[in-house]
Rosetta silent file (secondary structure, phi, psi, omega in degrees, C-alpha in Angstrom):
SEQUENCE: XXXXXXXXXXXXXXXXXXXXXXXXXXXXXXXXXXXXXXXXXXXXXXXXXXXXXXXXXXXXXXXXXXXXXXXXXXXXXXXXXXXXXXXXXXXXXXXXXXXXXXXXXXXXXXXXXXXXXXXXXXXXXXXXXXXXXXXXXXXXXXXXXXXXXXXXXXXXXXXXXXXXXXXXXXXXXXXXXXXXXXXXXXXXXXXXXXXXXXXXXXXXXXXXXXXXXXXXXXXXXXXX
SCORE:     score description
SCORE:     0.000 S_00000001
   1 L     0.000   77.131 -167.509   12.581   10.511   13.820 S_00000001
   2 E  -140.050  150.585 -174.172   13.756    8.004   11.358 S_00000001
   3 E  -116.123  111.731  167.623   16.528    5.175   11.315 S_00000001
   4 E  -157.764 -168.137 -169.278   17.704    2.157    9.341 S_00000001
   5 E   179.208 -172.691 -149.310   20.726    0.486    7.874 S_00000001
   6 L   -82.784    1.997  174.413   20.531   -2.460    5.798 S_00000001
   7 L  -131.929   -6.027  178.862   18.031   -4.587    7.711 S_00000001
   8 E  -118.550  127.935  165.285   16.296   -2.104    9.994 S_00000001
   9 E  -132.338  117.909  175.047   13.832    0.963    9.377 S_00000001
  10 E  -123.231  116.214  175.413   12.477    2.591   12.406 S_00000001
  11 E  -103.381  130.614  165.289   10.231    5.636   12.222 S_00000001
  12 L    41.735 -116.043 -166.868    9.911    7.324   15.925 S_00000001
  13 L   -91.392   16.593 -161.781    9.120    3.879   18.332 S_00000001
  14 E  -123.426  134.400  156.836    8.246    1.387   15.439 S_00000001
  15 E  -157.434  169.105  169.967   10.044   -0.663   13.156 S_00000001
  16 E   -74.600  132.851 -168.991   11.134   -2.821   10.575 S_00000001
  17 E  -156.852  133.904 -174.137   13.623   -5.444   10.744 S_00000001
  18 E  -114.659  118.109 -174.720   14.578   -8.250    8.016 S_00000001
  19 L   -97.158   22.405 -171.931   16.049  -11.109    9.531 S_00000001
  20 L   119.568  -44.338  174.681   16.873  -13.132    6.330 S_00000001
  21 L  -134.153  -19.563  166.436   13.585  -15.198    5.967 S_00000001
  22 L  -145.511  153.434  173.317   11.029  -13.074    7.314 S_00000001
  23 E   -65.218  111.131  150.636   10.153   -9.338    7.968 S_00000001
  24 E   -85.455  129.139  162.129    9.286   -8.334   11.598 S_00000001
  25 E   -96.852   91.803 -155.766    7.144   -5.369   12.091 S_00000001
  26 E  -103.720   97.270 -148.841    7.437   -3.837   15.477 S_00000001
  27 E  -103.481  132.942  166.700    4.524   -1.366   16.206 S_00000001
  28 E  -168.557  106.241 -172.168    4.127    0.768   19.634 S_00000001
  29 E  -155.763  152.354  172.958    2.411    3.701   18.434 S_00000001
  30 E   -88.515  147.595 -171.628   -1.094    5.801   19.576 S_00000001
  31 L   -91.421  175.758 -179.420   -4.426    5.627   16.835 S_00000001
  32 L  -113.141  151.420   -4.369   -5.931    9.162   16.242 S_00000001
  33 L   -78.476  -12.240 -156.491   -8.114   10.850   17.334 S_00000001
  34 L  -105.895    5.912  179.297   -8.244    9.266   21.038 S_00000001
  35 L    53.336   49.148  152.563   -4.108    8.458   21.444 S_00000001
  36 L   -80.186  148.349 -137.435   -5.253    4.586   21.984 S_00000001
  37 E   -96.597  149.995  155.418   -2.261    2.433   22.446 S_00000001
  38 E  -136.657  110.891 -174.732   -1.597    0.445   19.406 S_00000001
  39 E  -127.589  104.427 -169.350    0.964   -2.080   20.442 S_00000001
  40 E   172.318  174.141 -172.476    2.502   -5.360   18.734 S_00000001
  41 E  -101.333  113.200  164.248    4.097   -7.820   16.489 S_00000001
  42 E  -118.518  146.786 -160.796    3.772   -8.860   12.771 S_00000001
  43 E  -129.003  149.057  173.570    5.888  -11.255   11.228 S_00000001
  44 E  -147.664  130.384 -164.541    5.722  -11.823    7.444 S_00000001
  45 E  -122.305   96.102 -150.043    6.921  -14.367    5.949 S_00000001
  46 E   -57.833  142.412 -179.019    7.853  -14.146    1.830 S_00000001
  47 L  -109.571  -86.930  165.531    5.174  -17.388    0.012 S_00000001
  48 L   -74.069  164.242 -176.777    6.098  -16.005   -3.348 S_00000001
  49 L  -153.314  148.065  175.617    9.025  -13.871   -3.796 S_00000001
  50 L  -140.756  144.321  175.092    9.645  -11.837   -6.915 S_00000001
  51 L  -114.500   20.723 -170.098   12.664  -10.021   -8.244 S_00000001
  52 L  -103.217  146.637 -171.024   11.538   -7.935  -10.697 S_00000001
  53 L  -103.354  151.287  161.719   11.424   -4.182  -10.460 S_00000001
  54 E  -100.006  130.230 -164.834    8.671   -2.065  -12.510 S_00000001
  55 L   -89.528 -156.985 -153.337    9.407    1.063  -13.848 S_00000001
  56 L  -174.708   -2.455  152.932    6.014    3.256  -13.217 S_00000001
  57 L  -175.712  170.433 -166.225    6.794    6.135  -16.174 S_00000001
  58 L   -33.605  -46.489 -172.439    8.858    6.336  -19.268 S_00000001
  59 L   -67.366  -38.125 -177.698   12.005    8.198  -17.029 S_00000001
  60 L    52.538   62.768 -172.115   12.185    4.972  -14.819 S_00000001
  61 L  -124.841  -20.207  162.171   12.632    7.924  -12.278 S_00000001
  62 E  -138.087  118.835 -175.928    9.805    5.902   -9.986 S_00000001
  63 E  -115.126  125.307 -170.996    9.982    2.375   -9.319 S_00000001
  64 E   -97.274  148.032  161.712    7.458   -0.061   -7.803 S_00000001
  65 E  -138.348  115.579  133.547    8.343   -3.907   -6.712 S_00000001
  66 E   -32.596   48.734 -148.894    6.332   -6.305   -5.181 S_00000001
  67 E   -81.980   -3.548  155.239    9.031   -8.528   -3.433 S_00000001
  68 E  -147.469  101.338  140.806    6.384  -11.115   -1.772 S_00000001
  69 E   -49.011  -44.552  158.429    3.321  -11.134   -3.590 S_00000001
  70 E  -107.848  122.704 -172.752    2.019  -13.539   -1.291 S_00000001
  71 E  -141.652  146.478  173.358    3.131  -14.068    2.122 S_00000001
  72 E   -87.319  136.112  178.058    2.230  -15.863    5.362 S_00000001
  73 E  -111.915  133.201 -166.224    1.269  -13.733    8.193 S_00000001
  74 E  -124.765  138.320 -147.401    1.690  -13.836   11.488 S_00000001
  75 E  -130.882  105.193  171.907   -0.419  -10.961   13.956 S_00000001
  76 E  -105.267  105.890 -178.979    0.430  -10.555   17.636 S_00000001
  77 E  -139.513  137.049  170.843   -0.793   -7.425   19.528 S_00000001
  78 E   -78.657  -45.104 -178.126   -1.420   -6.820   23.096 S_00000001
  79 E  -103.057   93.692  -20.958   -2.826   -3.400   22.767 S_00000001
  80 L  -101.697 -165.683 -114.240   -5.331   -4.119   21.147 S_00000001
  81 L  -110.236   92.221 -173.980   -5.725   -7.650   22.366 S_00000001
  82 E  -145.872  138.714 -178.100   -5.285   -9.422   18.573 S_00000001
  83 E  -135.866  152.071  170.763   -3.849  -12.720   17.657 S_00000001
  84 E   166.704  138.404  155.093   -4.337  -14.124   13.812 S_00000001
  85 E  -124.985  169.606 -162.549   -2.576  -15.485   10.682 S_00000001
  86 E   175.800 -171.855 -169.795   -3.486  -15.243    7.410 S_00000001
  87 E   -95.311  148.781 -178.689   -2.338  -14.381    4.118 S_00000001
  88 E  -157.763 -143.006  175.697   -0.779  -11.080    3.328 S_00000001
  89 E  -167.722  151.579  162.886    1.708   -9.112    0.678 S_00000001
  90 E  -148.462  159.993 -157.929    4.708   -6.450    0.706 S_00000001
  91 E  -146.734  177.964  177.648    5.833   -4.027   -2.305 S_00000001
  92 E  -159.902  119.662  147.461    8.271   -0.856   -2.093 S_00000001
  93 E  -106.463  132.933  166.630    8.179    2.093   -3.990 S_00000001
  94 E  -116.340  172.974  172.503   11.324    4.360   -4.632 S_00000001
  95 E   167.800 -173.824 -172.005   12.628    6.549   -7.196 S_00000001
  96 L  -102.615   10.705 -178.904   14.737    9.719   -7.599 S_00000001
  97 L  -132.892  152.030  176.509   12.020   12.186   -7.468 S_00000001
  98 L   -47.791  131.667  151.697    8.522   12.982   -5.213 S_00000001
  99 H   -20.240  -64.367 -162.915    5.598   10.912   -6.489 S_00000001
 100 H   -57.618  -30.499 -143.896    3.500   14.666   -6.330 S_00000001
 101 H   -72.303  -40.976 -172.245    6.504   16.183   -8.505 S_00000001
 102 H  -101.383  -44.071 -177.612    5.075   13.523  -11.765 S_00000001
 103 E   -90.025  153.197  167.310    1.378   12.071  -10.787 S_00000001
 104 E   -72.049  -48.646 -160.102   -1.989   12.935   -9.993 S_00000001
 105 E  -172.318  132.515  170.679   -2.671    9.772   -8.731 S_00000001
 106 E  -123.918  159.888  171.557   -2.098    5.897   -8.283 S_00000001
 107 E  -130.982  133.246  176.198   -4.420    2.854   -7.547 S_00000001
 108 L  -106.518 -154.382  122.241   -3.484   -0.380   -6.423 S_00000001
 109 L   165.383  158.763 -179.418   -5.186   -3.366   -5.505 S_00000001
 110 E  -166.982  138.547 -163.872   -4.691   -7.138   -5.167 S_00000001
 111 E  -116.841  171.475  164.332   -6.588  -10.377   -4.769 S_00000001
 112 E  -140.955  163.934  168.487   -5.788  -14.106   -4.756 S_00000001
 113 L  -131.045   73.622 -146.084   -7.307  -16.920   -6.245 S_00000001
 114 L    76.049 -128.211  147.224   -6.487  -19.825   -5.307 S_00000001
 115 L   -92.043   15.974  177.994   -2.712  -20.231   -5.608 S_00000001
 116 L   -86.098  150.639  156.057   -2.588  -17.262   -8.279 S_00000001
 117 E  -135.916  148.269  169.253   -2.359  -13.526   -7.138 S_00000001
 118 E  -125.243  103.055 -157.877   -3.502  -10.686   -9.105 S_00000001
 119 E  -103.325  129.637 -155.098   -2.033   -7.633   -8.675 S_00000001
 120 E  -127.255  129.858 -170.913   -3.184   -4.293  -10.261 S_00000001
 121 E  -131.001  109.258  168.757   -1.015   -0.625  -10.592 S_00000001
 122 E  -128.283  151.944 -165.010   -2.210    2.386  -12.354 S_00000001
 123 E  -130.803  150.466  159.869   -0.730    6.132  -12.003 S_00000001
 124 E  -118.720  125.318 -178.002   -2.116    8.979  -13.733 S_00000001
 125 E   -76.336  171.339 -156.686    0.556   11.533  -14.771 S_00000001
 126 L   -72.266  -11.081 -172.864    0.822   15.044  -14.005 S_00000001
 127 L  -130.242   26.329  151.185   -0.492   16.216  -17.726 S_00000001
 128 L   106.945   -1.293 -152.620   -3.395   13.451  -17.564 S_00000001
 129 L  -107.608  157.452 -162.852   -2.142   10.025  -19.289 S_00000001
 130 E  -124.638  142.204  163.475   -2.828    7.231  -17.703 S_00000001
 131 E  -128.604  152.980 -175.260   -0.465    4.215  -17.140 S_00000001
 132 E  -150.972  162.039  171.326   -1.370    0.848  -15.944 S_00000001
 133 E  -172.632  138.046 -139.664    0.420   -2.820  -15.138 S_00000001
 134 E  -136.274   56.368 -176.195   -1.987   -5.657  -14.838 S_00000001
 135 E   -90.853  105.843  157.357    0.209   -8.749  -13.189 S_00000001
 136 E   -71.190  128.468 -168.030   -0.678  -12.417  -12.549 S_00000001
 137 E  -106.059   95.547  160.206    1.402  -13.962   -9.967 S_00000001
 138 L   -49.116  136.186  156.003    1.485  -18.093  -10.612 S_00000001
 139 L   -41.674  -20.743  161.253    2.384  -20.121   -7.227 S_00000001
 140 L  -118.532   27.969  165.851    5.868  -20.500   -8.208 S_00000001
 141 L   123.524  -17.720 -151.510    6.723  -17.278   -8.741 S_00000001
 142 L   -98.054  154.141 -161.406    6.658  -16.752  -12.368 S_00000001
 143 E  -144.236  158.032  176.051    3.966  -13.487  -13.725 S_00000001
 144 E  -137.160  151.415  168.656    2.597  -12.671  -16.764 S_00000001
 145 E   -80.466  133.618  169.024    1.295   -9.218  -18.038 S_00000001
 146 L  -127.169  136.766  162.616   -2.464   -9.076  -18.698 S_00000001
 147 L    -5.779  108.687 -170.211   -4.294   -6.496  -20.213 S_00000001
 148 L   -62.153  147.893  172.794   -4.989   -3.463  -18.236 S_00000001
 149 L  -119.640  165.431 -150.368   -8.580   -2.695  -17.845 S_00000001
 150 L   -78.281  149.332  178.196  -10.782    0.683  -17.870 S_00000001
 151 E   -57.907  154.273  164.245  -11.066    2.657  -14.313 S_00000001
 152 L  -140.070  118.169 -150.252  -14.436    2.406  -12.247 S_00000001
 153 L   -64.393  145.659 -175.970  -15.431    5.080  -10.260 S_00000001
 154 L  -113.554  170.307  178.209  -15.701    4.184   -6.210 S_00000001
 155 L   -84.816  136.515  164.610  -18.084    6.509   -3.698 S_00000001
 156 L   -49.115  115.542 -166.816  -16.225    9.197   -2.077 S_00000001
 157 L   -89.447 -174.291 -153.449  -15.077    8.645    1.615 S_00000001
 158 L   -58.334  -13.390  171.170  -15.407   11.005    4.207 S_00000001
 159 L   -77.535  -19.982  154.096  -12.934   13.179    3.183 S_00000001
 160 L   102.243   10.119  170.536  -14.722   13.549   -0.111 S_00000001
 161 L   -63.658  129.474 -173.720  -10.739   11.872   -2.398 S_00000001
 162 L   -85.592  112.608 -153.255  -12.301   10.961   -5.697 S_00000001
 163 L  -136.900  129.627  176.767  -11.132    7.445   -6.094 S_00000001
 164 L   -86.846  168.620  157.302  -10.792    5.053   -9.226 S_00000001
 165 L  -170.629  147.246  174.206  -10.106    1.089   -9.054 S_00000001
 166 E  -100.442   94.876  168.301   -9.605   -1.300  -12.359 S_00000001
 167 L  -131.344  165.077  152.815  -11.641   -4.126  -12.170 S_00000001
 168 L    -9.265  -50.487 -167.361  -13.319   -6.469  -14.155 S_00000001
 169 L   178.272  159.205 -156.849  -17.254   -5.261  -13.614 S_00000001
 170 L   -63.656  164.116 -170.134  -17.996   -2.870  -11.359 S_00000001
 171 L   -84.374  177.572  160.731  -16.849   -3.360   -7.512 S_00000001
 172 E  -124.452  136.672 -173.803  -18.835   -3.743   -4.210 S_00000001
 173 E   -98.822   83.588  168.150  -17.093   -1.537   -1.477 S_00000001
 174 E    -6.458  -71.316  177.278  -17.144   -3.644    1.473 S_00000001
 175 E  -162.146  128.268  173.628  -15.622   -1.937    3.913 S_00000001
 176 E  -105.598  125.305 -168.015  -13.174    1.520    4.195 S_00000001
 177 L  -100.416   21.264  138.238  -10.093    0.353    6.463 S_00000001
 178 L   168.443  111.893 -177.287   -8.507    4.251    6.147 S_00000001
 179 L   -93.195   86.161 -150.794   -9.931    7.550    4.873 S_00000001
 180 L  -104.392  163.145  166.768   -7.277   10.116    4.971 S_00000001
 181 L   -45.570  -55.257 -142.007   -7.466   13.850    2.867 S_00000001
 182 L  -134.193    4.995  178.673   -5.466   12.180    0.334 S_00000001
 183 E  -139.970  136.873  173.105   -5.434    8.485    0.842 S_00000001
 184 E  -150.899  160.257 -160.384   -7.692    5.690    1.190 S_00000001
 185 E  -151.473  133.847 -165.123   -7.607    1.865    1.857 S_00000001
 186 E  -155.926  144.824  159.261  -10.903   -0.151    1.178 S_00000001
 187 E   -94.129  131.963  173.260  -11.832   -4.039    0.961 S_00000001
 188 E  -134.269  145.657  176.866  -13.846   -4.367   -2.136 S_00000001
 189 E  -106.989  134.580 -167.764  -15.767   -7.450   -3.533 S_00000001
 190 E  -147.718  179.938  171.467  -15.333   -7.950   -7.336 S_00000001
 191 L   -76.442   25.300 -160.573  -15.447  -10.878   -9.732 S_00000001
 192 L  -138.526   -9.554  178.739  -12.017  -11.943   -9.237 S_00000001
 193 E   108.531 -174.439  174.856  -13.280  -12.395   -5.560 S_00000001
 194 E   -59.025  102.668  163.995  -12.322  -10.064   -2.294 S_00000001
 195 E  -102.261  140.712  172.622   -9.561   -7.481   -3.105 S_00000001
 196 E   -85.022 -169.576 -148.888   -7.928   -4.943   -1.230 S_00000001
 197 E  -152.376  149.032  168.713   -8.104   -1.641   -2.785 S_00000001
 198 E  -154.485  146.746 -161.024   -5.633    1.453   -2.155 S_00000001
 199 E  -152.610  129.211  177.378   -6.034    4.955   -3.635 S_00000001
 200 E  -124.774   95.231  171.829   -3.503    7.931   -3.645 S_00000001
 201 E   -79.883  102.869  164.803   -4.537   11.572   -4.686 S_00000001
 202 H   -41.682  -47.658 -161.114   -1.284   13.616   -5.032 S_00000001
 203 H   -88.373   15.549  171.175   -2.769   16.875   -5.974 S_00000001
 204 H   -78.678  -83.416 -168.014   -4.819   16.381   -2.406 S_00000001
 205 H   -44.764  -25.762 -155.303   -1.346   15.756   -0.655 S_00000001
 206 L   -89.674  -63.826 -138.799    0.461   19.074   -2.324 S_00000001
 207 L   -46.771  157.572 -158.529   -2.571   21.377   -0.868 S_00000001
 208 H   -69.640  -63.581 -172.422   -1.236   23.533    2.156 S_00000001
 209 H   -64.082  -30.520  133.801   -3.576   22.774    4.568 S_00000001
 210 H   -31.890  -41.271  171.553   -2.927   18.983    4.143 S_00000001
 211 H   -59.195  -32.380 -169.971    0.759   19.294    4.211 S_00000001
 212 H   -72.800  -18.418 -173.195   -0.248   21.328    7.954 S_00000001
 213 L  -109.598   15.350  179.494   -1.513   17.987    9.312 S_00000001
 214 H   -67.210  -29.717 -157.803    0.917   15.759    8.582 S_00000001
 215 H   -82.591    0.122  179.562    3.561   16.328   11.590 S_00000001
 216 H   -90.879    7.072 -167.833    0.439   15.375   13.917 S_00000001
 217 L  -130.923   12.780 -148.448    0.709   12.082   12.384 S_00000001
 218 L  -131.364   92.202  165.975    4.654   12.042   12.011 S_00000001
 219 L   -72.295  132.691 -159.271    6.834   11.705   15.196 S_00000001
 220 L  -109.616  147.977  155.029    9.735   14.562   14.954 S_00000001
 221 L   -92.821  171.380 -170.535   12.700   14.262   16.862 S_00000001
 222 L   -53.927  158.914 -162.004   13.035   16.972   19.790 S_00000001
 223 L    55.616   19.579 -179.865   13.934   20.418   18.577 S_00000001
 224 L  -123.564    0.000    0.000   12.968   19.487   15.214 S_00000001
């Protein structure tokens, strides 16, 4: 069930819409397992803005961007009953082929420090090699490349995805904010300070019985 055109993307009742200076994010959608209402408004608003694209293998066949490293955020929801701003970020990946078709796996994660952000991308390719990009964001926009650093293993979450993250010295896992077969999303405390954390097993996502639970999480339109 999915829509857009050059300022709007709507999957089933939810969507995106860019009105020039900030993203709206329009949510009306039931959580899982108990079909609780999740209903409401986020507004994002670019702090930094970047315009550089990253290619993500050799082929430049998958490409990541970060188009606000930092942004202010603004969090309205009735359902449930949540008001807050804060600080927050948006990226895009595209390319011409599935992620699963070249990687095993990617890891994200990204902190701030002050008026700095440090944002971290590593993919492991389908025959094992590891790639990484290791970006400091300055307050007015301008990044530098920094040395990538070696993976550190995290504890498995309930689904049992085997999940790296490149820090500094080893993390502290805070808290995990979504523990899917093949995905996970975690706050971790490191020496760079609080980061979020994101983890993607591919060769998780190809297995059959994963692929079977996706449409329960995936609004179809009727007869489809």
């Amino acid at each position: 069930a999915l829509a857009r055109d050059h300022a709007t993307f709507a999957v089933g009742p939810s969507q995106l819409n860019w009105d020039g200076n900030a993203l709206r994010i329009d949510i009306d959608e039931r959580s899982m397992p108990f079909l609780t209402a999740v209903r409401g408004s986020i507004r994002l608003t670019p702090a930094i803005s970047n315009t550089t694209a990253f290619a993500l293998d050799d082929e430049a066949q998958h490409i990541w961007q970060p188009y606000a490293p930092r942004a202010d955020v603004s969090v309205e929801f009735d359902a449930p009953n949540l008001r807050w701003d804060g600080s927050g970020y948006f990226d895009t990946n595209h390319g011409a082929r599935p992620l699963e078709a070249d990687f095993r796996s990617w890891s994200w994660s990204r902190g701030e420090r002050g008026s700095a952000v440090d944002i971290r991308y590593n993919i492991v390719t389908r025959n094992g090699d590891e790639r990484g990009t290791h970006l400091n964001f300055a307050g007015d926009g301008t990044h530098e490349n920094r040395p990538v650093v070696p993976a550190t293993a995290l504890p498995s979450g309930l689904w049992r995805v085997r999940r790296l993250a490149h820090t500094d010295a080893p993390p502290t896992n805070i808290r995990d904010l979504e523990d899917t077969p093949f995905y996970t999303r975690s706050l971790l405390e490191t020496n760079r300070g609080a980061v979020m954390h994101e983890y993607l097993d591919m060769q998780r996502f190809e297995k059959r019985w994963v692929r079977m639970l996706l449409p329960f999480r995936m609004p179809r339109r009727r007869g489809r």
